[in-house]
C-alpha positions as CSV (number, residue, x, y, z in Angstrom):
1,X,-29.7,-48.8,12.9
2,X,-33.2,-50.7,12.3
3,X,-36.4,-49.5,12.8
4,X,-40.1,-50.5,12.4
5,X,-43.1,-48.4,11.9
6,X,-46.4,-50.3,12.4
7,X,-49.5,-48.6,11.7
8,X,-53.7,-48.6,11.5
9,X,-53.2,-46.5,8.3
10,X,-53.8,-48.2,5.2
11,X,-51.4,-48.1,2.8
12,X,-52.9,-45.8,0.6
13,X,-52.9,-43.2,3.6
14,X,-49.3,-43.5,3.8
15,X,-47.2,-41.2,1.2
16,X,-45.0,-42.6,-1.6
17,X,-41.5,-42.5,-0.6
18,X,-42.3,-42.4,3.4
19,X,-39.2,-45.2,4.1
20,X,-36.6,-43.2,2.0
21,X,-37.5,-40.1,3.4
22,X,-38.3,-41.7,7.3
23,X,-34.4,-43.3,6.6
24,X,-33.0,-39.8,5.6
25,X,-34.5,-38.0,8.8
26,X,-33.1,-40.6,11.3
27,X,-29.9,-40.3,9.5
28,X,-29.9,-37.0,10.2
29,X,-31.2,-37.2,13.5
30,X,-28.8,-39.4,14.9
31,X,-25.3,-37.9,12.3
32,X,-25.5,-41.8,10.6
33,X,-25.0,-42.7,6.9
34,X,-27.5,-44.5,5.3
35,X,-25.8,-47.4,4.5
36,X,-25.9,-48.3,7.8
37,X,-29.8,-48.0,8.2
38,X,-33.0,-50.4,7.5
39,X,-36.1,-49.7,7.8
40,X,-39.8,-51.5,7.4
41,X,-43.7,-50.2,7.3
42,X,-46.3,-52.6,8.3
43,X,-49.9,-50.4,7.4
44,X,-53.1,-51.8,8.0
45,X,-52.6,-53.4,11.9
46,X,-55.1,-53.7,13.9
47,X,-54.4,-51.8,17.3
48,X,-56.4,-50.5,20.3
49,X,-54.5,-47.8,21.3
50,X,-55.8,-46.3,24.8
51,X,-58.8,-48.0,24.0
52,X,-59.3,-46.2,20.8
53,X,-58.9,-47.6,17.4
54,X,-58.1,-44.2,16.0
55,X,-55.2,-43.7,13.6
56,X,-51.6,-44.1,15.9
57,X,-48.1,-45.3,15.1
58,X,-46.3,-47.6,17.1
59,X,-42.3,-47.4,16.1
60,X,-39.8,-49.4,17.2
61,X,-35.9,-48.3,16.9
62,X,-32.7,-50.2,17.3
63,X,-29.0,-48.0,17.1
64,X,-26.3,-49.8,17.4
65,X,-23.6,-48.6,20.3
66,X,-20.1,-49.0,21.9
67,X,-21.5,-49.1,25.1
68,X,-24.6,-50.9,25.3
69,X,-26.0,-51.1,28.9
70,X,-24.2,-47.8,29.9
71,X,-26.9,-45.3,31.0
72,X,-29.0,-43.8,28.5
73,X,-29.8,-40.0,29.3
74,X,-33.6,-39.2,29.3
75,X,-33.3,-35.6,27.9
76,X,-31.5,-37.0,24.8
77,X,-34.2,-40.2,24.9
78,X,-36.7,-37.3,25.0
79,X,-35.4,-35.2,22.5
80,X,-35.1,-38.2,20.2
81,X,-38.7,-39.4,20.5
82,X,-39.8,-35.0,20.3
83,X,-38.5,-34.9,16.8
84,X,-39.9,-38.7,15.7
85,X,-43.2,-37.4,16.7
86,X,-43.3,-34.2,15.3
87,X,-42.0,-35.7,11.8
88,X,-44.5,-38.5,12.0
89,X,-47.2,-36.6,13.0
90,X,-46.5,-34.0,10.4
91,X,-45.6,-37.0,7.5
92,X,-48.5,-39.0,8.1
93,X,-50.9,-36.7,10.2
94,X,-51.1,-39.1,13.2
95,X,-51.2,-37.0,16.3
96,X,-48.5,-36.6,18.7
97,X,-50.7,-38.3,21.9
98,X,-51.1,-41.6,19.6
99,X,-47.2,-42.5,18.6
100,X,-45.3,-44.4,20.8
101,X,-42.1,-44.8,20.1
102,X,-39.5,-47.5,21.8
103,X,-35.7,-47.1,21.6
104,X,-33.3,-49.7,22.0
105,X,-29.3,-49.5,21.8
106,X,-27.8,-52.8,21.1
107,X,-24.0,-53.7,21.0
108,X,-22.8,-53.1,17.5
109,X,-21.1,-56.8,17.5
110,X,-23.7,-58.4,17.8
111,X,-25.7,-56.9,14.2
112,X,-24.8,-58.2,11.2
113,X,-24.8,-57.5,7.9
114,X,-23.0,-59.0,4.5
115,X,-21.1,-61.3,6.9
116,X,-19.7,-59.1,9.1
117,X,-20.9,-57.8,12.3
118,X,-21.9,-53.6,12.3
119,X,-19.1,-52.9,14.9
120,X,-16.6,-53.9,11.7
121,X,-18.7,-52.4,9.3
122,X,-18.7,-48.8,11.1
123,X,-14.1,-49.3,11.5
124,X,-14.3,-49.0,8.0
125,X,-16.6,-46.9,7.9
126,X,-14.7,-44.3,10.0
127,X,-15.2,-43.0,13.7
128,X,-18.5,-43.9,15.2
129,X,-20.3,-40.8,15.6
130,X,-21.0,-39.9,19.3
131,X,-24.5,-37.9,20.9
């Protein structure tokens, strides 16, 4: 799993240790180790946001999956992006209305890491966690 937080916050707004603990709550979120998690923070973008340059997050997040392209059910999609928002907002006081967050479930062979595509990674790993 990869994700990528982009914000108008300056870096200084953003708390010490925000990736770590961002990684530990999707982990915990979505039942993943952390081994098998990346994240990145870009502060200090420029957006316009609803035509407002006030503080906002945009966050995009890649899982890997067995089934990419089957159909993704909205009230898990929902729940997913619920608990993002409330953690952002309450991590980095960004209000609900101005995070957006993308998901994005990609095919496990085809993300790699140390050689070796995630898909291999997770068989020894153990059983892929289902939602």
């Amino acid at each position: 799993m990869s994700y990528t937080i982009d914000t108008n916050l300056t870096a200084s707004q953003v708390p010490d240790g925000f990736l770590s603990g961002t990684s530990d709550f999707l982990c915990a979120l979505f039942n993943r180790p952390k081994k098998v998690i990346m994240g990145q923070l870009r502060s200090g973008q420029e957006f316009d946001f609803s035509g407002s340059t006030d503080p906002c997050v945009v966050m995009n997040l890649t899982r890997g999956s067995l089934k990419p392209g089957t159909a993704i059910d909205e009230e898990v999609i929902e729940r997913y992006v619920a608990a993002i928002s409330e953690y952002l907002q309450n991590t980095l006081g960004v209000q609900k209305s101005r995070i957006m967050v993308f998901y994005y479930e990609h095919d496990m062979a085809l993300i790699g890491n140390n050689g070796r595509t995630l898909k291999r990674i997770w068989s020894e790993i153990g059983t892929f966690p289902s939602d």
